[in-house]
Structures are given as C-alpha cells and as structure tokens.
KOLZA-203405 format. One record per residue (C-alpha): y, z, x. Coordinates in steps of 0.25 Angstrom, whole numbers, plus 5000, padded with zeros to 4 digits. Example, Ala and Ser with C-alpha at 12.3 -4.5 7.8 and 13.67 -1.06 7.14 Angstrom:
<atoms>
498250315049;499650295055;
</atoms>
This chain:
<atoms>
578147285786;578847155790;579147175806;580547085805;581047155820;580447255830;581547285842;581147375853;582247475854;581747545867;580847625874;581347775874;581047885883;582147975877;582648025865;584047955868;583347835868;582847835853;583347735844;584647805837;584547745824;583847825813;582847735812;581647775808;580447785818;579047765818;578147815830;576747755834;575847845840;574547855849;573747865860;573847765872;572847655868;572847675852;573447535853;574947575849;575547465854;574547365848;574847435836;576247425837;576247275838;575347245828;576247315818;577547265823;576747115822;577347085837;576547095849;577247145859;578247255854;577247355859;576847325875;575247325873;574447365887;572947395891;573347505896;573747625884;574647715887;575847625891;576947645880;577847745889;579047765881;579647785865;579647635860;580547605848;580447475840;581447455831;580647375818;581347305808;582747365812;582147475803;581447585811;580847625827;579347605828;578947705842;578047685850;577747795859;576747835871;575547845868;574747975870;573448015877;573047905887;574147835893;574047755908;575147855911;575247985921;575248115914;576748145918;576948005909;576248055898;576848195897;578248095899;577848025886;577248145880;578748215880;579348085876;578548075865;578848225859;580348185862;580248075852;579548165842;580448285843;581748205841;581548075833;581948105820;581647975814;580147965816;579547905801;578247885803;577147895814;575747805818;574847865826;573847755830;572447815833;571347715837;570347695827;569147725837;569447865841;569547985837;571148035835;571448115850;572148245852;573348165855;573248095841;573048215832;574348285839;575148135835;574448145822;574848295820;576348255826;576748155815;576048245803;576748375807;578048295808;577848235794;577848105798;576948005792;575847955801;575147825801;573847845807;573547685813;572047695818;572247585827;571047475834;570447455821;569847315825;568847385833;568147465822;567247405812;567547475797;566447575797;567047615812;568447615808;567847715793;567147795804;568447815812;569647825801;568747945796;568548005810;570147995814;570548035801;569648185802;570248205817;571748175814;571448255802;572348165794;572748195780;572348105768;573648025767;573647975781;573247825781;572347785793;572747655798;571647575802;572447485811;572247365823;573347295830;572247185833;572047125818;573247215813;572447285802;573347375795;574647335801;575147335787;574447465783;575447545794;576747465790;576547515776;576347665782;577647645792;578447575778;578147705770;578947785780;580147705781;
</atoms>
C-alpha cells in the first residue's frame, strides 16, 4: 500500500470521542514492549507517528490514525507490563473493552507477538478475542532481526502450537529495524478493506 497521508485524529478515552464516520478501523494489539510503536512506524514509512520510548508501557489512550483518508488504524494500550500503577492498568483495561463492545467497524486485527517468546496468557485471551469475533487476524512476530533462520523455524513452530492457530493464519515474521515483511502485512490489511 502506498501511505499518501496518515492524520492523527485523536487520542480517546471515551466512546464519544470515536471518530464518527464509518470508517473502517483496524486495531494493533500487544503486550507492552512487543515493539507496537516501532511496528507502527515502520509500516506507516514515517518515524514519528507512534511516540517510541525505553520504557513499555506508555501508550495511555485509544490512538486513531486516519490513513489514506480511507480508514482508522488504533493503537491501544498495551497489556501485561506497563511502567503504570494497577489502578492505571485496570483504567486502560475498561477502556479497552469499551472500545471492543461498541465499535462496530473494526475490520481487521494484529496482534504483534515477539519472535522470542512464547505467546502469554494475555496474548491467547487477544488471540481468542479477534477469532471469536470473526475478525481476521494478522499474527506479526515482531523483532525478527534478532534470530538467525534456524532460531526464527524453531520459534514460528513453538508460537504457532501455543496460540493453537489454525492452518490458514499467516505468521508474519516481521522487524521494524530492516522492515522485513512490511509489505507481507499490507497485503493482509488490503484483503479486508
């Protein structure tokens, strides 16, 4: 996909906030440091669209980038570790399901998993969310550039038992560093549009 315009629209806490177009939406997904806003801006081909920090867990808010004029890319919170007290989390916890429970123009949904580990609790219940809502799911294994090939064969196999994913869903080997596979996801996201 050719990224001609990418407009923040805002950052929402609320469902009256929401862009009220009918748009379609596409969520990213994943834990605190899967790298989501690296991801983010490696695909968008900009650098600074997502706030990149050290420190995971600082995506607060719903995020909506308008791209192309044409549909909402969201980021949202990550989940697990997050430099955030527990009251914060449950916070972004209940924004999170807000989102979910009332958008009814979610398209399409990446989880990002980091290649080296092994899918969490948290990932399987964000895995089993986008398959029990019939929403295709992109699956990007994300921090590809720090596994050799037998590593990345060895991992692919392992994440792929533990989410338990069915035949037909495409692990993206991905990196945000040498942007392996950008065009791989943007062929997934362009089938749902």
């Amino acid at each position: 996909m050719i990224i001609r315009s990418v407009d923040f629209f805002g950052s929402c806490v609320r469902a009256e906030q929401y862009p009220k177009d009918d748009l379609p939406e596409l969520v990213v997904a994943g834990r605190s440091n899967v790298g989501k806003s690296s991801f983010i801006n490696a695909i968008l081909n900009r650098r600074k669209v997502a706030r990149v920090s050290a420190t995971p867990g600082k995506t607060r808010l719903l995020n909506f980038f308008l791209i192309n004029s044409a549909f909402y890319l969201v980021d949202i919170p990550g989940y697990g570790f997050a430099a955030a007290p527990k009251t914060e989390i449950d916070r972004f916890a209940g924004m999170i399901e807000e989102y979910f429970s009332i958008t009814s123009k979610l398209v399409h949904g990446i989880l990002l998993l980091d290649i080296r580990r092994t899918p969490s609790a948290d990932d399987l219940m964000m895995y089993a969310f986008y398959k029990n809502n019939s929403l295709p799911v992109t699956v990007v294994l994300t921090k590809a550039d720090k596994l050799s090939n037998n590593e990345r064969a060895v991992q692919i196999k392992a994440i792929r038992g533990v989410l338990k994913a069915e035949t037909a869903d495409e692990l993206v080997v991905f990196s945000a560093k040498t942007k392996e596979n950008v065009d791989v996801v943007w062929r997934r996201i362009e089938a749902t549009l």
